[in-house]
N, C-alpha and C positions, 0 to 999 in steps of 0.2 A: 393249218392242218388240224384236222377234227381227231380226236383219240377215239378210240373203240369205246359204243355204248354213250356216246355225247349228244345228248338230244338238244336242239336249237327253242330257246325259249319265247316269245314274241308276244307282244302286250295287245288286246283289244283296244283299238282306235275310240268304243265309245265308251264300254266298261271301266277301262285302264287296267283290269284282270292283267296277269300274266298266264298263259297258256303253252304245253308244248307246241309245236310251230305246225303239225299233223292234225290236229283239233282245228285248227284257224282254215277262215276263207282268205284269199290274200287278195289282194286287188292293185293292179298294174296302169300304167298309159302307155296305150300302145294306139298309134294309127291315130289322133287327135279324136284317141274314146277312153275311156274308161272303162276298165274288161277284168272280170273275175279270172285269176290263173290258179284253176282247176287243177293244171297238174302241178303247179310251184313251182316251175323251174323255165316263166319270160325273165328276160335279164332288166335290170332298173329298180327305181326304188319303189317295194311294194305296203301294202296297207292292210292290216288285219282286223280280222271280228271275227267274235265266237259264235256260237251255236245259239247259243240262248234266246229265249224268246224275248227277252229285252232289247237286244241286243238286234236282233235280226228284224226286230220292230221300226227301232231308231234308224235303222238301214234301207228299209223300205222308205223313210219319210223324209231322213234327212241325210240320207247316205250321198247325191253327189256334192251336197257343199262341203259335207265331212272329209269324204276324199279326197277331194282337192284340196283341202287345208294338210292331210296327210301327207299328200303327195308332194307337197312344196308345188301348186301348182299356179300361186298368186291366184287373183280376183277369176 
């Protein structure tokens, strides 16, 4: 149960930043893909990254073996 005004904190995948959870992209496995959830609310275990251009860099290049490692998703 969330109290009034509790915002969810969540850590970037490549930064290790912590971020609130509204700033973050999140990334889910759905359908045997790998899929950004835009609006935050597929169910399963999801993956985060910030805005940043560091960040959104490493994502472009290295973003699905990242994710999969995120994701617990083995080899």
């Amino acid at each position: 149960m969330s109290s009034k005004g509790h915002v969810p904190i969540r850590m970037c995948i490549f930064c290790r930043k912590r971020f609130p959870k509204d700033l973050l992209k999140r990334f889910v496995f759905k359908k045997g893909m790998i899929v950004e959830d835009k609006c935050k609310t597929l169910s399963g275990r999801g993956a985060y990254c910030c805005t940043s251009p560091e960040c959104l860099k490493k994502l472009t290049k290295y973003g699905h073996k990242a994710l999969k490692g995120a994701l617990k998703l083995g080899n």
